[in-house]
N, C-alpha and C positions, 0 to 999 in steps of 0.2 A: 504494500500500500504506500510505504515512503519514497519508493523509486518513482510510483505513479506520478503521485503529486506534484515530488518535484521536477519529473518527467515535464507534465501538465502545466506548472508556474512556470518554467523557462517558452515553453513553448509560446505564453503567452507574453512574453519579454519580462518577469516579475523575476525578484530577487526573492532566494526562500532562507529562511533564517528558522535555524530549528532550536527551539528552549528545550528547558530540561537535560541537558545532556548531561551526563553526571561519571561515565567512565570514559577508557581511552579508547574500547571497543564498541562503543558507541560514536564515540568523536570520528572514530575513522570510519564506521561504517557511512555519516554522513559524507566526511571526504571522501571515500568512494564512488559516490554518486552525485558530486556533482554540488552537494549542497552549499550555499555564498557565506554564510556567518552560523555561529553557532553561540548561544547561551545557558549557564548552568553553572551550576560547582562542581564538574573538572576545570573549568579556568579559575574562577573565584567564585564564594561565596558576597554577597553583600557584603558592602567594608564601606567605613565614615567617608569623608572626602578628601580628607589627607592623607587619608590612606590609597587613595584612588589617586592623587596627584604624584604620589610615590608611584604606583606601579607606570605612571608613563613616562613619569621621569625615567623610570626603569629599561624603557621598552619592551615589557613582558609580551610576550607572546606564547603561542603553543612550540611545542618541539616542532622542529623541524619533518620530523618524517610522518607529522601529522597537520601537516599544511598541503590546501590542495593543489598547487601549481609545483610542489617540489615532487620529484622521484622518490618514490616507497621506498623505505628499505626491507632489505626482507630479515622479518621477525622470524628467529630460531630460540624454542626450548627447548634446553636437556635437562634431562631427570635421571638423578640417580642415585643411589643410597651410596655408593662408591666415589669419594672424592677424587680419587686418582682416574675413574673413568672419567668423569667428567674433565678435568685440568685436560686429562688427554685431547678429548672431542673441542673442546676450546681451542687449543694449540692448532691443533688438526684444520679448523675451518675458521678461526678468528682472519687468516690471512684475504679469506673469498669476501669479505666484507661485509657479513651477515651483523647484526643487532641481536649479542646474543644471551638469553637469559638463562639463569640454570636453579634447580631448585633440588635439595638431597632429599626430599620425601615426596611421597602421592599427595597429601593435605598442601604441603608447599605448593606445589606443581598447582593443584586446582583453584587455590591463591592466587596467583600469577594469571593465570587463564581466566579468572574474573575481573582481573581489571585491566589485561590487556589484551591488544591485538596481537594473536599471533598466527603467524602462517605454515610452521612444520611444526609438529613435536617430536624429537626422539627421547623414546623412555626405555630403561632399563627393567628390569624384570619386578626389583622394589621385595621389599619383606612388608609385612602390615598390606597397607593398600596398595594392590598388587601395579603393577605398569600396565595391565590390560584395562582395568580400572582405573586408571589415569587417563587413558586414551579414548574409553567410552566416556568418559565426563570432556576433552577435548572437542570429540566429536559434538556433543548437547550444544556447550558451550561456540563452538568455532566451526560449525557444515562445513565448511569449505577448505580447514586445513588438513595438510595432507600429516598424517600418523603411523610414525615407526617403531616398531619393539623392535629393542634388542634383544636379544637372544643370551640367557645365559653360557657359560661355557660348556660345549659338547651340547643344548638343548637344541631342539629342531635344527637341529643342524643338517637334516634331508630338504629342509626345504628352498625352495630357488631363491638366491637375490633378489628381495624387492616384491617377495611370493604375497599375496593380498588373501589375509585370513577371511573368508565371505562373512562369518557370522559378525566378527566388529569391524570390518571394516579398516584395518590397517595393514601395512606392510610388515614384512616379519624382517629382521636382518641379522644371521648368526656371528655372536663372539669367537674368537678374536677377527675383527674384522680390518680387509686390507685395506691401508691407506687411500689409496688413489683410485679405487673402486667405492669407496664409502664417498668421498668427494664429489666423485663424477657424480653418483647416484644422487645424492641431495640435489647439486646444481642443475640437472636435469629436471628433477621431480619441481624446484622451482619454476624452471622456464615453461615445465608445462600448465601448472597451474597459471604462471602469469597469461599465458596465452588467453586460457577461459576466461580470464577476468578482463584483458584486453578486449574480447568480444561481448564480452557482456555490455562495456563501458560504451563501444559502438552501436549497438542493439537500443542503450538508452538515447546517443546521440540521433539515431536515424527516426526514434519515437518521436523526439520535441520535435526535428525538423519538420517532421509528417505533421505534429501539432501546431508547428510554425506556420505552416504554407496553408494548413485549416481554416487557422484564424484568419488568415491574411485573403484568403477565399472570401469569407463573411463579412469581411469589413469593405472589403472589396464591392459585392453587391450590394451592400448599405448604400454606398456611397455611387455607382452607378445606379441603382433603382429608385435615386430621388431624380435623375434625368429622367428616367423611363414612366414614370409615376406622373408625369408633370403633365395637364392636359392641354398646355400651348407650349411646344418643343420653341419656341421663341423665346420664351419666358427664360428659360432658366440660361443664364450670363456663362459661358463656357470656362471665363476667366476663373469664374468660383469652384467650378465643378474640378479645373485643373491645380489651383490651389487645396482644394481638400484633397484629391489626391499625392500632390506632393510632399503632405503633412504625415502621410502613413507613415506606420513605424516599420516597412520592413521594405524591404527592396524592391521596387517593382515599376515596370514599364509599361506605355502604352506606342505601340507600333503603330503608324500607317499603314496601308496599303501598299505602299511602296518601298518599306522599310527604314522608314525614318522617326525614329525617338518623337513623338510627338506630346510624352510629358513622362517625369520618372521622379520617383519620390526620394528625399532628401536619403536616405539609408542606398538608394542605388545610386545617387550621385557621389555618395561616398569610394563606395564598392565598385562602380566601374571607371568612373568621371577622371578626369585630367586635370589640366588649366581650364578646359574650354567645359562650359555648360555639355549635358546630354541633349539638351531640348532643341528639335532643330537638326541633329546629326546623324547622318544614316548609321545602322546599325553596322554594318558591314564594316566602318572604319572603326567604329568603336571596338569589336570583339566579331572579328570575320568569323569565328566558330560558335555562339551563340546566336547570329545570323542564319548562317545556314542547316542549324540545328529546331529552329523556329517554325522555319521554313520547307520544312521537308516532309510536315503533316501538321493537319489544322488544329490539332489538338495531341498533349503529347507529355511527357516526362521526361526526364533524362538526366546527366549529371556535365557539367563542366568545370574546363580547367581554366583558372583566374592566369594572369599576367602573374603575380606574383608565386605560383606555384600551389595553391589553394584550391579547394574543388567543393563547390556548392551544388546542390540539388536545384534544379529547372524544372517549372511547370509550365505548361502555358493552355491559351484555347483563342479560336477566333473572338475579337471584339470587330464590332461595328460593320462597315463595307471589306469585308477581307484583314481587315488590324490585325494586329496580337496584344493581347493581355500574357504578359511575362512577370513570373514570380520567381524570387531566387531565394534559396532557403542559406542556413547560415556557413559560411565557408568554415571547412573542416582541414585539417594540415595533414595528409595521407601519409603515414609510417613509409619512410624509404624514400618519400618524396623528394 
């Protein structure tokens, strides 16, 4: 329901600001998704005013790897009643750059995992509350991270690297385990889970735009259906009609017959414009491949590529004697691009 909405608010140009937030797995599940501000006691509680002119004197902010414009780090716990295992697995992957937490008991471990984010756990086998039950409270707590039992010495040691127990749900991986096979394994199991979160993250962005180019559909006929409504087409001052549309909040053109910009709202003078005004300029010099992409059926979808390396979603449908009505949805920055 939180992805929706805030899916739903951007789509509609709104800023969403979510209250309540109170852990760090919380805080980042809205960084995840996109969310603009956040309020609660994980940042602060209510505090006097001096105390508030202190924290900015301060420049307090959140951690960094829970800010949404910076790169995640990836969160690693280990668990282990064994100091020396753990010192070792520190050693071991402290170099690959992980953010890495360690806790010597199962109660520890479930601590940790309540107030933060985290993305793998490896757990050791554990006396008292076992490592398997550590990993089922991971799973409750965390769906989507990925979870490894180690193996005590000589224990399942028939089973494959990286073997996936069906009944909870994690990896198995037997003691004494090799170096650069334990390494590689991890950094793998990351890359793959970033993947699905990468699609996910796009999945949300392709929703608002779709929500984007909705709205902008409906505001769109608002605003031509008080021409069309008018019972003396003389009446209504064209100059007004073409200022209220160049007031929309999102990108959008009005074509000729013959392919000339005949009015485009202040977000596409942004987004395509130069020196020189849109209004008045064939479309062809402006962006020859949103031209001939227009043009090539009366009605239509498609995606284009900006001057800048940028690639927005394109709608369009005939207006008027042959025109177009062109909608551009918000440019996206294409991995590898």
């Amino acid at each position: 329901i939180a992805k929706v909405v805030i899916s739903m608010a951007h789509g509609l140009g709104l800023r969403v600001i979510a209250e309540g937030v109170e852990t760090e797995m919380q805080c980042d599940f809205m960084r995840r998704n996109r969310c603009d501000e956040i309020q609660g006691y994980f940042f602060s509680r209510p505090v006097p005013a001096a105390q508030m002119q202190d924290m900015l004197r301060e420049a307090r902010r959140l951690p960094v790897h829970l800010m949404r414009e910076q790169a995640r780090n990836r969160t690693l716990l280990l668990v282990d009643d064994e100091p020396d295992a753990i010192a070792a697995l520190q050693r071991l992957l402290q170099p690959d750059g992980y953010r890495i937490l360690h806790a010597g008991s199962g109660p520890e471990a479930v601590q940790l995992l309540s107030g933060h984010s985290v993305d793998m756990i490896v757990s050791g086998m554990l006396a008292g509350m076992t490592g398997q039950e550590v990993l089922r409270q991971a799973k409750r707590l965390h769906p989507q991270s990925i979870r490894i039992l180690m193996s005590a010495h000589g224990e399942q040691a028939s089973a494959a690297p990286g073997a996936i127990d069906d009944d909870t749900d994690y990896r198995i991986l037997a003691k004494p385990w090799d170096d650069m096979q334990l390494r590689s394994f991890i950094g793998q199991a990351f890359r793959q889970k970033e993947l699905g979160e990468e699609n996910e993250q796009l999945d949300i962005r392709i929703r608002a735009a779709q929500q984007q180019l909705a709205a902008s559909q409906r505001q769109t006929r608002e605003v031509l259906g008080t021409e069309q409504q008018a019972p003396d087409p003389g009446a209504v001052q064209p100059a007004l009609v073409h200022d209220a549309f160049a007031q929309l909040p999102w990108p959008m053109l009005v074509l000729t017959g013959t392919g000339t910009v005949d009015v485009a709202s202040h977000p596409a003078e942004q987004l395509l414009g130069d020196a020189q005004a849109l209004a008045g300029r064939p479309l062809a010099q402006v962006l020859p491949a949103l031209h001939a992409m227009v043009w090539a059926a009366d009605n239509g979808s498609d995606h284009i590529r900006l001057a800048d390396g940028r690639v927005c979603a394109v709608d369009w449908q005939v207006a008027g004697s042959n025109g177009r009505l062109v909608r551009l949805g918000t440019p996206q920055t294409q991995a590898g691009a």
